[in-house]
N, C-alpha and C positions, 0 to 999 in steps of 0.2 A: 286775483292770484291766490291760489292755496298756498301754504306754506308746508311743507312738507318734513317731519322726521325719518328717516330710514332706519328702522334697526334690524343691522344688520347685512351692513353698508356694504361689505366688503364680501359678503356671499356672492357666489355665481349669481343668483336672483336679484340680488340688491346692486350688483352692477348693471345687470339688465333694463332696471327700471333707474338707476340713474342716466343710464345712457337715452332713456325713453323720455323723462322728464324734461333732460338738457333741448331735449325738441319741443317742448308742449308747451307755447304760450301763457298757457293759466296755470300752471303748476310751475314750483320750484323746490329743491330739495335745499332745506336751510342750517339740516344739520343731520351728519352720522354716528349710529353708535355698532360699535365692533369691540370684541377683546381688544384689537389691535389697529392701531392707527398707522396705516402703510401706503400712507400717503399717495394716494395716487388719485384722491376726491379733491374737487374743486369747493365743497364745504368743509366745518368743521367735524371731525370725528372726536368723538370721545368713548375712553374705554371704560368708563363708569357711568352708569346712565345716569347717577343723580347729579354728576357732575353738568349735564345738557341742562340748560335753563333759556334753551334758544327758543325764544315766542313761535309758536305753529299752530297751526291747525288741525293736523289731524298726523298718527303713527300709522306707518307701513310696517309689519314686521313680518319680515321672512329669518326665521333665526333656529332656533332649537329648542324642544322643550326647556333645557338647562333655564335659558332664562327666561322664561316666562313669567315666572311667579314674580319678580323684581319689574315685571317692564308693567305689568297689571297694577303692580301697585302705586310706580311713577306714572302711569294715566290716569287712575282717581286720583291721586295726589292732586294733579296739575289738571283734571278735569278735562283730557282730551282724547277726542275722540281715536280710536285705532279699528286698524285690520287686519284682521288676525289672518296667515300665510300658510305659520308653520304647523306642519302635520305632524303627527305619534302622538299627541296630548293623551294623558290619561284621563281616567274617568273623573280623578279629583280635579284635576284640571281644566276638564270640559264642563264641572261644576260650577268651576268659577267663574268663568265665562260667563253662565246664567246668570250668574250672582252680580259680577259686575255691571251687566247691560242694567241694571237698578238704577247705576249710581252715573252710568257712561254711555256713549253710544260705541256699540262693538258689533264689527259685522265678521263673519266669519262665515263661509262656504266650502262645500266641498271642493271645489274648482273655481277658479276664477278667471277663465275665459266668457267670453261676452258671449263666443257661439255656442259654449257647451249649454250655458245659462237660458237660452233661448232654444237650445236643442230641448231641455227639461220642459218649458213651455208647450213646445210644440209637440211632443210623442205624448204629453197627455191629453190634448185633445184629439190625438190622432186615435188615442186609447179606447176614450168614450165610444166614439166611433168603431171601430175595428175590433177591440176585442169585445165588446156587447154582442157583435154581429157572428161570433164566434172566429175571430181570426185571434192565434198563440202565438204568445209573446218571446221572443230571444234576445238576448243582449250576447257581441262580443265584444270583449276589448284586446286591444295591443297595448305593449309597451316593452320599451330595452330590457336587454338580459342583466339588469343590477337592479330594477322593483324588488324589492324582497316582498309584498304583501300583495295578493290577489284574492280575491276579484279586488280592482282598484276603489277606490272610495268613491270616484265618480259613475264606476259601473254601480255600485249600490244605491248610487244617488239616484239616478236613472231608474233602476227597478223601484224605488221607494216612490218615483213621479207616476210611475204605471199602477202601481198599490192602490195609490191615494184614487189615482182618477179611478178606481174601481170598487170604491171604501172598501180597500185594505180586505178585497176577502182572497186576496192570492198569495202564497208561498214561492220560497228562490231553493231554485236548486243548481247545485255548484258542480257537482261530477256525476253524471250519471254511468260509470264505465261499473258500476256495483251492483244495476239495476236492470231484472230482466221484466219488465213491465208497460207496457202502456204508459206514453206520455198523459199526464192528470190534466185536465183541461185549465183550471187553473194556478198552472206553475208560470213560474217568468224562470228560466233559464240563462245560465249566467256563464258564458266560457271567457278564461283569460289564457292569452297565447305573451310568450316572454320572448324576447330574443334580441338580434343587432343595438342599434343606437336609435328602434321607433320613440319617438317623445310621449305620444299618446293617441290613439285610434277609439274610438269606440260607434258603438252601430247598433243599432235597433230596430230588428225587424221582427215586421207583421207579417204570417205566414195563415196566409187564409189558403180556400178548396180552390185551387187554379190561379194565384192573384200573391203576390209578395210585394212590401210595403217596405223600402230600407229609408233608412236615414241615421244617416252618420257625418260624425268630426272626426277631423285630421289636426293634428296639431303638430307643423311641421317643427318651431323651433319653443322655446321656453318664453320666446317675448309676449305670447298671446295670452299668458297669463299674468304675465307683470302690466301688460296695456288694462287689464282687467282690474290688477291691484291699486294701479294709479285715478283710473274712473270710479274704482270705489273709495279711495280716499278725497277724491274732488267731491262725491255724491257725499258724504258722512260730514263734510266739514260746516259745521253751526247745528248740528243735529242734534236734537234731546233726546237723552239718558233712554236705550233699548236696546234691542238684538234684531239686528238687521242682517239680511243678506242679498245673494248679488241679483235675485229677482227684485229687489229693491230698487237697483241703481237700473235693471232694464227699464224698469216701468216708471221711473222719474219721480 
């Protein structure tokens, strides 16, 4: 049985994965931390994180940059391992990060769905393949009309899986409505559409001479990511001081 801390208990997110948990045999959530304790957890919450001294094994955080810097340093403190959720970190921040995995184990992903995770797998081997063979690369993504940042950080991640499988000799281009030229052979292409209440779409196609290659995720509701959050703190719990991510927890 994992034992589990949430912070950030009381988020849309941290509801989700406590409702996820309350089903999952081998995990348990042993204690929350939130600004505000509004009772409505079946653990304890606490609004001071030094105040949590509940034994665990591993931190979920889905929270805010705000408190980042405090909850980094109550995990070396107490030597435990976390997973890192919340997105906008700055670059000092994403510093630390490095710097922590030293002393902790910290996994942090751009996405933390299990199929997006597996999607990154698989378009690079589709890459080797296909784009060698001169077939060009496009990514689109979806998402609701309240993302304020595009391309999403999972579209990026995606074109960074096709990069790599190519040793990094191709460039992203974001809007071409400025450009009267010839697509370059090696661009990766990147469009982001906003709108309704989509959660998250994205799609990667191969456009070869006569011959198109898609593959694509849908992510109907928000729980695909917290089932992701929870598998990676099951995968992280006893694990020595590094930077892990969620191709980690696919490949065991």
């Amino acid at each position: 049985m994992v034992k589990i801390i949430m912070h950030g208990c009381n988020g849309h997110m941290g509801q989700v994965i406590s409702d996820i948990v309350e089903k999952d045999p081998n995990a348990q959530i042993v204690a929350g931390i939130d600004i505000a304790d509004q009772g409505k957890n079946s653990y304890p919450v606490f609004t001071n994180i030094d105040d949590c001294q509940v034994e665990a094994d591993a931190v979920i955080d889905f929270s805010s940059p705000k408190a980042f810097d405090k909850l980094m340093d109550y995990c070396e403190k107490r030597t435990l391992p976390v997973v890192l959720c919340t997105t906008g970190l700055n670059e000092e921040q994403l510093a630390r990060v490095e710097e922590s995995a030293k002393k902790i184990a910290v996994l942090k992903s751009a996405n933390m769905s299990l199929g997006i995770n597996t999607l990154l797998k698989l378009v690079q081997d589709a890459a080797r393949v296909l784009a060698t063979a001169g077939f060009d690369m496009e990514i689109v993504e979806k998402h609701h009309n309240l993302k304020v940042d595009a391309p999403s950080g999972t579209a990026l991640a995606l074109a960074d899986s096709l990069n790599e499988a190519m040793d990094n000799q191709y460039h992203y281009v974001y809007d071409r409505s400025q450009r009267r030229e010839k697509r370059d052979a090696r661009e990766i292409g990147i469009s982001a559409v906003r709108g309704g209440s989509i959660v998250g779409e994205h799609e990667v196609i191969f456009a070869g001479q006569d011959e198109v290659i898609e593959f694509k995720h849908t992510a109907y509701s928000k729980a695909v990511f917290g089932k992701g959050a929870v598998e990676a703190a099951k995968y992280l719990a006893g694990k020595p001081a590094g930077r892990y991510d969620m191709s980690d927890v696919i490949e065991g």
